[in-house]
SEVOGU-264892 format. One line per field, with one value per atom (N, C-alpha, C, CB): residue number from 1; residue in three letters; chain; atom name; x, y, z. Coordinates in steps of 0.2 Angstrom, whole numbers, plus 5000, padded with zeros to 4 digits. Glycine has a CB too. Layout:
% residues N
num (NUM,...)
residu (ALA,...)
chaine (A,...)
atome (CA,...)
px (X,...)
py (Y,...)
pz (Z,...)
***
This chain:
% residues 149
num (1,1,1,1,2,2,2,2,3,3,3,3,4,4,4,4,5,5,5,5,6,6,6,6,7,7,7,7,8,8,8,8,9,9,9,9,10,10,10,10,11,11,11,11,12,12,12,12,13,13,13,13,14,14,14,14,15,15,15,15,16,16,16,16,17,17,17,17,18,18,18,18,19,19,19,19,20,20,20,20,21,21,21,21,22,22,22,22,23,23,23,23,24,24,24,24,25,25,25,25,26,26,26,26,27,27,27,27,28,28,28,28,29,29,29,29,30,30,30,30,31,31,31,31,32,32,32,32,33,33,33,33,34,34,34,34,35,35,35,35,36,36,36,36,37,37,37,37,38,38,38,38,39,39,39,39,40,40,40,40,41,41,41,41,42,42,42,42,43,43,43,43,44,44,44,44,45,45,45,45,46,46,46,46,47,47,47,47,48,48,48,48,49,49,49,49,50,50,50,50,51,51,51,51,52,52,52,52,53,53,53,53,54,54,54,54,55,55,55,55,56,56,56,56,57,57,57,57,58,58,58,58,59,59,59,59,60,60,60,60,61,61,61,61,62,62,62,62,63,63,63,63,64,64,64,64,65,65,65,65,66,66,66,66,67,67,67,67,68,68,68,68,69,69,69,69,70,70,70,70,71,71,71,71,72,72,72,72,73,73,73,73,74,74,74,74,75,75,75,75,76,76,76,76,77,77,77,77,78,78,78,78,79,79,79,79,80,80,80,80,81,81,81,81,82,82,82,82,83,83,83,83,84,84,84,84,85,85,85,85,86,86,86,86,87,87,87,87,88,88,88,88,89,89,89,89,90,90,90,90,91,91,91,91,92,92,92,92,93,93,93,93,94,94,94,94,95,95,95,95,96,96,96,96,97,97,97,97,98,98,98,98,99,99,99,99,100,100,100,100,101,101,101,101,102,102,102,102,103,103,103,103,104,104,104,104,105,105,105,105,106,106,106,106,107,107,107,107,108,108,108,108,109,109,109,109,110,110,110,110,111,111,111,111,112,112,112,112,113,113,113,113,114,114,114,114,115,115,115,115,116,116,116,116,117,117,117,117,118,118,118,118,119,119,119,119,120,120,120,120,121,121,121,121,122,122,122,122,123,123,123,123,124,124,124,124,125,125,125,125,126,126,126,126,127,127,127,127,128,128,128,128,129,129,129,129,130,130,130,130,131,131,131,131,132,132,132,132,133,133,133,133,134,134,134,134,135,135,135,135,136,136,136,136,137,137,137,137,138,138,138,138,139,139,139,139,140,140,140,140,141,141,141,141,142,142,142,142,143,143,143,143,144,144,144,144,145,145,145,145,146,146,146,146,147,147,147,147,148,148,148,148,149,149,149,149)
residu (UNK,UNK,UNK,UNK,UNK,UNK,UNK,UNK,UNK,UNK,UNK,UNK,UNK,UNK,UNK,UNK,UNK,UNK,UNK,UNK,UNK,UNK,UNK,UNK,UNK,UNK,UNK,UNK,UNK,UNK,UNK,UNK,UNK,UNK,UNK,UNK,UNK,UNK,UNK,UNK,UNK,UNK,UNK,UNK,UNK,UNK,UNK,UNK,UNK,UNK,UNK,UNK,UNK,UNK,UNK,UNK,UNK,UNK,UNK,UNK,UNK,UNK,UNK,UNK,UNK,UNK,UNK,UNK,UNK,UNK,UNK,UNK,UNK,UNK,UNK,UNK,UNK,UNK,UNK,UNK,UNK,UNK,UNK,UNK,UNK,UNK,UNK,UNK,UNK,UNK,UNK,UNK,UNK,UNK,UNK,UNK,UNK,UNK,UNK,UNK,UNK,UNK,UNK,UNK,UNK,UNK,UNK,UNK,UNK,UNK,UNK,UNK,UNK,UNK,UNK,UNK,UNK,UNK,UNK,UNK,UNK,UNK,UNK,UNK,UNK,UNK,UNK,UNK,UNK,UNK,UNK,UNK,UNK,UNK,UNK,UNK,UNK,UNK,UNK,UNK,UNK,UNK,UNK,UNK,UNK,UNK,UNK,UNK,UNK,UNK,UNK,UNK,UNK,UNK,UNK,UNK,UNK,UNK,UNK,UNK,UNK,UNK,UNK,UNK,UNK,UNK,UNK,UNK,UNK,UNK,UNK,UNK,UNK,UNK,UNK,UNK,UNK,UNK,UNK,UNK,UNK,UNK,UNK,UNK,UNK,UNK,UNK,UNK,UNK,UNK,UNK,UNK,UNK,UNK,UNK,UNK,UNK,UNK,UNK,UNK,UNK,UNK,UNK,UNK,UNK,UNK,UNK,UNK,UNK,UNK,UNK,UNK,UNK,UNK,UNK,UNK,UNK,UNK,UNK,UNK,UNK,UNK,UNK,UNK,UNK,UNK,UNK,UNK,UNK,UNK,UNK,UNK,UNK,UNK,UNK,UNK,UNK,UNK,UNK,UNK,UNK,UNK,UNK,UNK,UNK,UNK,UNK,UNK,UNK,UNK,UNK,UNK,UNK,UNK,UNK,UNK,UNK,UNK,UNK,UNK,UNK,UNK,UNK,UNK,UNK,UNK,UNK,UNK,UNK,UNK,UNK,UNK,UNK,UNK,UNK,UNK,UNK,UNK,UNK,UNK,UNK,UNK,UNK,UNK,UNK,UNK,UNK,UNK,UNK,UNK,UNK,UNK,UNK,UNK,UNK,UNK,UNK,UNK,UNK,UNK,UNK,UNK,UNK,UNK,UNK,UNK,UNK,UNK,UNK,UNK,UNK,UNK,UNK,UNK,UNK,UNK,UNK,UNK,UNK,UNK,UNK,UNK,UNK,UNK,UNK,UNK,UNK,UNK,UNK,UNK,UNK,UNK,UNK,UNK,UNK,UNK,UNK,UNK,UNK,UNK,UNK,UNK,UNK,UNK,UNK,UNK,UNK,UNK,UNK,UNK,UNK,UNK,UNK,UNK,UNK,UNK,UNK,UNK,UNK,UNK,UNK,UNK,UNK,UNK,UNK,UNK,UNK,UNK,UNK,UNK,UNK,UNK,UNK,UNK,UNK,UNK,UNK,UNK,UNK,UNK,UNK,UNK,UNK,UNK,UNK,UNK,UNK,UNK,UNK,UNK,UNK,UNK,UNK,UNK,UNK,UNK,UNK,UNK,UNK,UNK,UNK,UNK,UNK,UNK,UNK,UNK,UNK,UNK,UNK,UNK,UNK,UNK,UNK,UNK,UNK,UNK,UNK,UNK,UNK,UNK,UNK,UNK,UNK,UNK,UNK,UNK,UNK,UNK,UNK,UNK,UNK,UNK,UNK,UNK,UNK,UNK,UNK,UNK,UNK,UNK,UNK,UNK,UNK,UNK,UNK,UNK,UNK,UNK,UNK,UNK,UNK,UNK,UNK,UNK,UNK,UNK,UNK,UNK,UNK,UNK,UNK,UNK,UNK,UNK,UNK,UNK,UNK,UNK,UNK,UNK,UNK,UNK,UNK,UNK,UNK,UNK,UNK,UNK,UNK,UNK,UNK,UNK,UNK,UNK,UNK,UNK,UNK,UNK,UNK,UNK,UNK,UNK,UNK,UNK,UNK,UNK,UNK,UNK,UNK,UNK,UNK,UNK,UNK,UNK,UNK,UNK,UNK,UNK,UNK,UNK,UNK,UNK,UNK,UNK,UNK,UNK,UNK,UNK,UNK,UNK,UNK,UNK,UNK,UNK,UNK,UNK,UNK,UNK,UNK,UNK,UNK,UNK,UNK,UNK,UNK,UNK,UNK,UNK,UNK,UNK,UNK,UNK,UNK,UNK,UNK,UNK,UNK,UNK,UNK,UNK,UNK,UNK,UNK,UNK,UNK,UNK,UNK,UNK,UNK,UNK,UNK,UNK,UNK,UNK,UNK,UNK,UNK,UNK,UNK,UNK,UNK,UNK,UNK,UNK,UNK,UNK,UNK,UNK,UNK,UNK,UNK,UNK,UNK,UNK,UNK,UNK,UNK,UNK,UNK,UNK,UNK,UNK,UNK,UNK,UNK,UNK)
chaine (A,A,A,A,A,A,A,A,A,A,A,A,A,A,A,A,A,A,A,A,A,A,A,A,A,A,A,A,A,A,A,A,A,A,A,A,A,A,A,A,A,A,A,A,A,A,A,A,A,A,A,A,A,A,A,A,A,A,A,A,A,A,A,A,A,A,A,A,A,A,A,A,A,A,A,A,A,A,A,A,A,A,A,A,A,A,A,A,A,A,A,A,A,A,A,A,A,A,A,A,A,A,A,A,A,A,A,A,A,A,A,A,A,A,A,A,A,A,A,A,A,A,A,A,A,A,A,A,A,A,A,A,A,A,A,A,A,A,A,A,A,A,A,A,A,A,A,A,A,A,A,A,A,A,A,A,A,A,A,A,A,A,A,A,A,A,A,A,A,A,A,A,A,A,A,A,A,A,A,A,A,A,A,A,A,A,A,A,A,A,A,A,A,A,A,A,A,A,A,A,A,A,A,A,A,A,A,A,A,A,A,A,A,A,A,A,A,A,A,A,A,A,A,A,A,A,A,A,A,A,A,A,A,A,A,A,A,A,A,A,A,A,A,A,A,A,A,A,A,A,A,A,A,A,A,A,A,A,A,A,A,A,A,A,A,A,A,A,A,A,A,A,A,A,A,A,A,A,A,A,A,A,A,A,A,A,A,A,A,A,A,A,A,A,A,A,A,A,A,A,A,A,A,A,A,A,A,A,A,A,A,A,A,A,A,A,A,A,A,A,A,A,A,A,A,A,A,A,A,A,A,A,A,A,A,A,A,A,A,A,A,A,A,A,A,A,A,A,A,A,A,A,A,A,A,A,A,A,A,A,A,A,A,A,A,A,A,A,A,A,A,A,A,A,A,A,A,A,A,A,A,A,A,A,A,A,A,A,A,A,A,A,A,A,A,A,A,A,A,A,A,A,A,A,A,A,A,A,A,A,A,A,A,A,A,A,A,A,A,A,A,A,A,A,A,A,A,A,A,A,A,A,A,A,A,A,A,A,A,A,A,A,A,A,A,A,A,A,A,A,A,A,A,A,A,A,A,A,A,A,A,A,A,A,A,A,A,A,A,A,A,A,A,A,A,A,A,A,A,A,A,A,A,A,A,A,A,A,A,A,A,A,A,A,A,A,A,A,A,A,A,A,A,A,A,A,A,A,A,A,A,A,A,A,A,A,A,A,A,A,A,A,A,A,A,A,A,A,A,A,A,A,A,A,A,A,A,A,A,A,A,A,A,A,A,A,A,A,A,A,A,A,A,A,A,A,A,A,A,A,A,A,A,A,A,A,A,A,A,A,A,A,A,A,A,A,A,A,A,A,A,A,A,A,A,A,A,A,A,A,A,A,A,A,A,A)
atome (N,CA,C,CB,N,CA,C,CB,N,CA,C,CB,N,CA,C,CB,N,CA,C,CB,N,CA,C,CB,N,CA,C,CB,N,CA,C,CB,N,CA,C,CB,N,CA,C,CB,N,CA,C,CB,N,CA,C,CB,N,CA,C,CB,N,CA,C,CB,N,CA,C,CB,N,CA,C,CB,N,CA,C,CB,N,CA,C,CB,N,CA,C,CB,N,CA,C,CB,N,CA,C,CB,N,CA,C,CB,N,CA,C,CB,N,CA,C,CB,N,CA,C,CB,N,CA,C,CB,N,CA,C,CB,N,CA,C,CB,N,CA,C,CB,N,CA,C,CB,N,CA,C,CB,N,CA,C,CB,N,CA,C,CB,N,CA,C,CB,N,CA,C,CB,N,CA,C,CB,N,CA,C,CB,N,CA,C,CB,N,CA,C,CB,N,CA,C,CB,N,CA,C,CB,N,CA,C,CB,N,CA,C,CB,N,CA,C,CB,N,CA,C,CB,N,CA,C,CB,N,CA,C,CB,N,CA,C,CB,N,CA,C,CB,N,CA,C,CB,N,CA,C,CB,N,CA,C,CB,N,CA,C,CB,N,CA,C,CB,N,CA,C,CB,N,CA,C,CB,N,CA,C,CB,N,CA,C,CB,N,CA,C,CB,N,CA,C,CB,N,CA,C,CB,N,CA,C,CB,N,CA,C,CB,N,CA,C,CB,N,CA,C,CB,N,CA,C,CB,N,CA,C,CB,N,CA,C,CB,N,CA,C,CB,N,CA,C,CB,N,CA,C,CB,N,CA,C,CB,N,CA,C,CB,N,CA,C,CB,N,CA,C,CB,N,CA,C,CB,N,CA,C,CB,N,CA,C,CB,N,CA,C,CB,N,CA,C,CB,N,CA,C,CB,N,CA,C,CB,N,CA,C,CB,N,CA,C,CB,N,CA,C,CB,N,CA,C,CB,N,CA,C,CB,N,CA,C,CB,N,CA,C,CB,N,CA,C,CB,N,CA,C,CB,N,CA,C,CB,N,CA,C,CB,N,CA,C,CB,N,CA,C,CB,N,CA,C,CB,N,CA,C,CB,N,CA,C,CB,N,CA,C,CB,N,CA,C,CB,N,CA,C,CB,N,CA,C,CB,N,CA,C,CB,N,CA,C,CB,N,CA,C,CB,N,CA,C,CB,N,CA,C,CB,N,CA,C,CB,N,CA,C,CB,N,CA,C,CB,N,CA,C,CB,N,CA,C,CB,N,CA,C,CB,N,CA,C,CB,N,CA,C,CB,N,CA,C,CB,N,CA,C,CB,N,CA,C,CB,N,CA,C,CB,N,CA,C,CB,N,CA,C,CB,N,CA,C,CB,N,CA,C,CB,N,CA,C,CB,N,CA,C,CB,N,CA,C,CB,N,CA,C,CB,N,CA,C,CB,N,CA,C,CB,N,CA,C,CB,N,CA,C,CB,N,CA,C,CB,N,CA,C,CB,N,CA,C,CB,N,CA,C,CB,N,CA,C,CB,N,CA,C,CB,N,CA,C,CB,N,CA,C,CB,N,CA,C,CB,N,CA,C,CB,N,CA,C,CB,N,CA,C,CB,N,CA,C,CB,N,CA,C,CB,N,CA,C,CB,N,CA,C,CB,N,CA,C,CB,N,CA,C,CB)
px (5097,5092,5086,5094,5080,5074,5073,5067,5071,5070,5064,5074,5059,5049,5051,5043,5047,5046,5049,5051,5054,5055,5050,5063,5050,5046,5048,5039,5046,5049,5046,5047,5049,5047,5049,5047,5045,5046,5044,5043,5046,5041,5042,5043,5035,5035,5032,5030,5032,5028,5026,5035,5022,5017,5015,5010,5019,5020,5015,5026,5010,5008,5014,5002,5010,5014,5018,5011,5014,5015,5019,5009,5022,5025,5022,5025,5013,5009,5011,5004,5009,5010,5004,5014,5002,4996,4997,4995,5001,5001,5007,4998,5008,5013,5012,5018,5018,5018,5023,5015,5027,5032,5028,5033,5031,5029,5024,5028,5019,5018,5017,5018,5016,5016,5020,5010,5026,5029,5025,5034,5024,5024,5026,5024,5023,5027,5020,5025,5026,5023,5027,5022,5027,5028,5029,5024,5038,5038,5035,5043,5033,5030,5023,5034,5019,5013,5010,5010,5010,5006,5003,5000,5005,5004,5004,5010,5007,5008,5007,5017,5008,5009,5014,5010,5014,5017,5026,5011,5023,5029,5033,5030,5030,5031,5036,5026,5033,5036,5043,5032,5042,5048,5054,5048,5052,5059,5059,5058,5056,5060,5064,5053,5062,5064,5075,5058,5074,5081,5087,5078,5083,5084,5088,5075,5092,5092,5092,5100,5093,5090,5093,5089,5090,5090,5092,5094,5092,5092,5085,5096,5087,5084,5080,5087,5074,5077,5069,5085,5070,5064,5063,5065,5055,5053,5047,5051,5048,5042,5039,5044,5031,5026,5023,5023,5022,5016,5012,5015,5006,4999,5001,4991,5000,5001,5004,5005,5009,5012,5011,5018,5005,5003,4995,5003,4989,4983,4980,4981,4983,4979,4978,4976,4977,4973,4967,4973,4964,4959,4955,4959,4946,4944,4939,4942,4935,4932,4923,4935,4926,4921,4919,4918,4923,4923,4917,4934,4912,4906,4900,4901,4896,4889,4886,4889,4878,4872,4869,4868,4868,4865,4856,4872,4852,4846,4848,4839,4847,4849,4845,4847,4842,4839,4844,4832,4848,4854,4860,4857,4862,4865,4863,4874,4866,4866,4866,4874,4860,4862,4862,4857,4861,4862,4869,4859,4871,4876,4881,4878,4879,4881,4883,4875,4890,4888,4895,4891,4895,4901,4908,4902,4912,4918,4918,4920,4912,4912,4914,4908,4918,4919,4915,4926,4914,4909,4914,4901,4914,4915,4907,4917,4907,4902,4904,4899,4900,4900,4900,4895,4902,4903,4898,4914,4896,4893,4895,4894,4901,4905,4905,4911,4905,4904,4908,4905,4914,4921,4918,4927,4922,4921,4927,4920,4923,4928,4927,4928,4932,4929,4926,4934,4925,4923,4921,4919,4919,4919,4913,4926,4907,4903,4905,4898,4901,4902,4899,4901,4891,4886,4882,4885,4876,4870,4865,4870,4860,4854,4846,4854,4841,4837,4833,4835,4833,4834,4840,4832,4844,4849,4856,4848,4862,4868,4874,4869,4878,4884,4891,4886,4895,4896,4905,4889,4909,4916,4918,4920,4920,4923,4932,4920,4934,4940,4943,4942,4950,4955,4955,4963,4954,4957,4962,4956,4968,4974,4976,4980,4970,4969,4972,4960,4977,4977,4983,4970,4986,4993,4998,4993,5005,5011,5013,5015,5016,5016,5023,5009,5026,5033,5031,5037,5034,5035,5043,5032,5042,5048,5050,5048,5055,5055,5061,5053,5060,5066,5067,5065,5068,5068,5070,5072,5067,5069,5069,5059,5070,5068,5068,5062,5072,5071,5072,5077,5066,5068,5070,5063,5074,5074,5070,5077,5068,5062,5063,5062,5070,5069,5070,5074,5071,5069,5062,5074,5058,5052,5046,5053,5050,5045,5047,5048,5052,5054,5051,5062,5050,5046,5040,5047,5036,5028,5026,5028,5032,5031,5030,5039)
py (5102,5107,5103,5113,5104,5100,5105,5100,5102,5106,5104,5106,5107,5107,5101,5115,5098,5091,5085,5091,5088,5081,5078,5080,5071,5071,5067,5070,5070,5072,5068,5080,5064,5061,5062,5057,5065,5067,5064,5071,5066,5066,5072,5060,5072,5078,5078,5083,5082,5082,5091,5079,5091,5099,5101,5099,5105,5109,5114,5112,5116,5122,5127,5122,5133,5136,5134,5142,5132,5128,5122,5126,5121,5113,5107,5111,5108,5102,5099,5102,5091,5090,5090,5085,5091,5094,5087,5102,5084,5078,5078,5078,5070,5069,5061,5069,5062,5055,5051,5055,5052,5048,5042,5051,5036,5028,5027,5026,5032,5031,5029,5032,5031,5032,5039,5032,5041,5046,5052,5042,5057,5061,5061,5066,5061,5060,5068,5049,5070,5075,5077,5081,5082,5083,5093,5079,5092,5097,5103,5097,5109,5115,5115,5115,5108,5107,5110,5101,5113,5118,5111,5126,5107,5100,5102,5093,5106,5108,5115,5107,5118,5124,5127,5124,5132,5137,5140,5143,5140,5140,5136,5144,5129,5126,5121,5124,5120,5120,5123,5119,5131,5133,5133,5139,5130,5127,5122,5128,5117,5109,5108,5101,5115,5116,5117,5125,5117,5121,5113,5128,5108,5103,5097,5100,5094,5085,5081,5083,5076,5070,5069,5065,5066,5064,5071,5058,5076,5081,5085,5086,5086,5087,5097,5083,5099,5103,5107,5107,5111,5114,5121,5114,5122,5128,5131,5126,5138,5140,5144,5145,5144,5147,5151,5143,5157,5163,5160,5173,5161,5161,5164,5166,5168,5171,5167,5176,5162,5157,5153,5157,5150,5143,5142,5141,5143,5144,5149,5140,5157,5161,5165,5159,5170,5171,5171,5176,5171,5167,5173,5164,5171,5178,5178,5180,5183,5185,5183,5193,5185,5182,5180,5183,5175,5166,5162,5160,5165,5159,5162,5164,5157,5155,5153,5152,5153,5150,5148,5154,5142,5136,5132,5129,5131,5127,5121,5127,5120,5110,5107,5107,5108,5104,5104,5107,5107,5107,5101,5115,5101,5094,5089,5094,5084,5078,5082,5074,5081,5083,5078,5087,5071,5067,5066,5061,5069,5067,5074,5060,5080,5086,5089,5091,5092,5096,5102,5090,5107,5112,5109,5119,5109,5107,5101,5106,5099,5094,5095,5091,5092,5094,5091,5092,5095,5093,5092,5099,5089,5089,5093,5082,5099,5100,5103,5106,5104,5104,5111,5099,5118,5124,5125,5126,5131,5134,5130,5142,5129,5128,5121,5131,5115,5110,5106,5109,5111,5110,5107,5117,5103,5100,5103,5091,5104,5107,5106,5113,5105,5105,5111,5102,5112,5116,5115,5119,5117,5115,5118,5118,5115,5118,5121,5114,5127,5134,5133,5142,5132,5134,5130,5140,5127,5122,5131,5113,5132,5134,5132,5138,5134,5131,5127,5135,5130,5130,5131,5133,5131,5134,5131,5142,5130,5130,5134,5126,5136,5142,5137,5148,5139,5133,5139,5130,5137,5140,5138,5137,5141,5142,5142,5148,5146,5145,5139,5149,5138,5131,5131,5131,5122,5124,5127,5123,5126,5130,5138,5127,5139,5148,5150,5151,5156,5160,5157,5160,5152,5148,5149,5141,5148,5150,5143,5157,5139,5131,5129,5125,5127,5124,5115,5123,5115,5109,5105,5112,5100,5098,5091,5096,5093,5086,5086,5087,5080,5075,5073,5068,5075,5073,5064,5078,5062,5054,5052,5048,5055,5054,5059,5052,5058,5065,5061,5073,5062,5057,5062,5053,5064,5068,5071,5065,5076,5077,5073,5083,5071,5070,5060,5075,5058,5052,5051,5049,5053,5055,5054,5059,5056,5060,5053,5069,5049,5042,5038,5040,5035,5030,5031,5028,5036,5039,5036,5049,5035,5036,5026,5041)
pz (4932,4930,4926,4926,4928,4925,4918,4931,4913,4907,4905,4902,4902,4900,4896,4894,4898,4894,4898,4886,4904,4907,4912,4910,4913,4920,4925,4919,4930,4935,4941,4936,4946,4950,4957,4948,4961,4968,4975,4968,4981,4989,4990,4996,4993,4997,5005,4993,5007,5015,5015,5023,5017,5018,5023,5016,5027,5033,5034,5034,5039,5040,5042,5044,5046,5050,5057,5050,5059,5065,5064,5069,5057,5059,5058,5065,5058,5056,5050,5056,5048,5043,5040,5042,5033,5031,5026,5027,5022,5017,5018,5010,5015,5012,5008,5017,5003,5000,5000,4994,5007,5012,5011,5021,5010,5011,5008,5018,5005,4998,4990,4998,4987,4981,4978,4980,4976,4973,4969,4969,4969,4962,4957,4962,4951,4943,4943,4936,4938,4935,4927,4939,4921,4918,4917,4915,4920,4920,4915,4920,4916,4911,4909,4903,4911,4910,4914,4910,4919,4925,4928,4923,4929,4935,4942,4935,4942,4951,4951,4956,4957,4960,4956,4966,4954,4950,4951,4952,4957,4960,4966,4962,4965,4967,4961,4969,4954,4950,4947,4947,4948,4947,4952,4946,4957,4962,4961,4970,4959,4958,4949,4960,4948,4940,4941,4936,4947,4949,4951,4959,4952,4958,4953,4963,4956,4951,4956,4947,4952,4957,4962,4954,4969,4975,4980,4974,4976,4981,4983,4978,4991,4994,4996,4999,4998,5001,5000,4997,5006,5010,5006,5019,5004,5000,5002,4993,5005,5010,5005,5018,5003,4999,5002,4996,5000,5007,5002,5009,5005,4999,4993,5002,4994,4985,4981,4983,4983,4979,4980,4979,4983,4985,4982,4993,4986,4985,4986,4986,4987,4988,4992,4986,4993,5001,5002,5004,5008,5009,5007,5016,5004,5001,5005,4993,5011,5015,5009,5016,5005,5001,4996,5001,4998,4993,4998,4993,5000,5004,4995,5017,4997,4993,4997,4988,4996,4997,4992,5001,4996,4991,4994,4991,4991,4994,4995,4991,5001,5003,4999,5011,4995,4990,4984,4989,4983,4978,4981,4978,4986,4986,4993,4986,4993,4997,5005,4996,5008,5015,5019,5017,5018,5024,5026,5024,5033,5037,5036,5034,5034,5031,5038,5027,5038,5047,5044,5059,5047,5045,5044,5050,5038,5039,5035,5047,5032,5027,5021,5025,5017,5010,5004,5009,5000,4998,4989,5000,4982,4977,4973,4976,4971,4969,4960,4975,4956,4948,4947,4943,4944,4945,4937,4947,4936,4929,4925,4926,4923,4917,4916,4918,4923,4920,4925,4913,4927,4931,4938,4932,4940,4949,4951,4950,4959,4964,4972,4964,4974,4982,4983,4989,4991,4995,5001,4994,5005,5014,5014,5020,5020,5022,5027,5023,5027,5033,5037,5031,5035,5040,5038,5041,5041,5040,5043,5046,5039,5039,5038,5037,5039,5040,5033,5043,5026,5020,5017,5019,5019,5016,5018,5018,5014,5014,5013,5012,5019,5016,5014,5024,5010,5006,5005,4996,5008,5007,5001,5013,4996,4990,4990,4988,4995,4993,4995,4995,4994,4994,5002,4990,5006,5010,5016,5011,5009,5013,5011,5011,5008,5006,5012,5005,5011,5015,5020,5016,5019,5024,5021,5025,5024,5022,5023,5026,5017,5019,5016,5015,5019,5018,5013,5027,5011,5006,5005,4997,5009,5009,5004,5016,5001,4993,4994,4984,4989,4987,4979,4991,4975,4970,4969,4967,4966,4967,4957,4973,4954,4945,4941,4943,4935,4931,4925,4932,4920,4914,4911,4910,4906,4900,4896,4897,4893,4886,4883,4882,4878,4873,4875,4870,4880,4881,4884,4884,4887,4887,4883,4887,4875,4870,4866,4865,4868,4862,4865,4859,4874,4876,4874,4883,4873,4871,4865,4870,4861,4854,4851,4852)
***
C-alpha cells in the first residue's frame, strides 16, 4: 500500500476506447510522483495508492474520473491579433496564458476571418481511457522526508 508522502515511480500506456494508444512512457523515462500531492489524476492516484511494487494492472477512467466531459461550451473567440497566426490551421494546439496568469493548452477549432475559435476543453475531455501501469518504485515517506533533508 502506497501511503501520502511516498513517492512513487511508474509506466504507463493510455488507451482510448478503441484500443489506441494515446501515450506512454514504455522505453522511456518512468513517472515519479509524490503520492497525496494531487500530481496525477485524482483517481488515477487513488488506484495506484492500492498497488506495490512491480505490480501490474489495467484501470478504466470514464471522463468524470479522468478529464471531464467534453463541455459544448468550452469554445472562445479570440482576434488573431491576440496570438501567433503563422502556420495556424484547426487542430493546432496552441499554449495560451488564462486571466490569472496560468498557461494552458487548447486546440484551434476554427480559423475565421478576424477571428479565432479556440477549444478550451482537455483533449481527452469527454473519453473513457484505460491506463495501463506498472509500478516500478515505492520509496517510503519517512525515507523520503530523510534523503530531502
Amino acid at each position: 500500500m502506497i501511503e501520502n508522502g511516498c513517492i512513487v515511480t511508474f509506466e504507463y500506456t493510455v488507451f482510448d476506447e478503441q484500443g489506441r494508444v494515446i501515450e506512454s512512457s514504455k522505453g522511456e523515462e518512468p513517472v515519479t510522483y509524490v503520492q497525496g500531492q494531487e500530481e496525477l489524476i485524482p483517481a488515477l492516484e487513488e488506484e495506484l495508492s492500492t498497488m506495490e511494487i512491480n505490480e501490474e494492472r489495467n484501470i478504466l477512467l470514464r471522463p468524470e474520473q479522468a478529464y471531464g466531459p467534453f463541455d459544448p461550451n468550452g469554445f472562445t473567440e479570440v482576434p488573431k491579433e491576440a496570438i501567433p497566426t503563422e502556420g495556424l490551421m484547426p487542430g493546432t494546439t496552441l499554449e495560451v496564458r488564462g486571466p490569472g496568469g496560468a498557461e494552458f493548452s487548447c486546440r484551434v477549432h476554427e480559423i475565421r476571418t478576424e477571428t479565432v475559435v479556440l477549444d478550451l476543453n482537455h483533449p481527452l475531455a469527454g473519453q473513457t481511457l484505460t491506463f495501463d501501469v506498472k509500478v516500478l518504485g515505492i520509496q517510503p515517506a519517512n525515507r523520503a522526508r530523510a534523503s530531502s533533508s
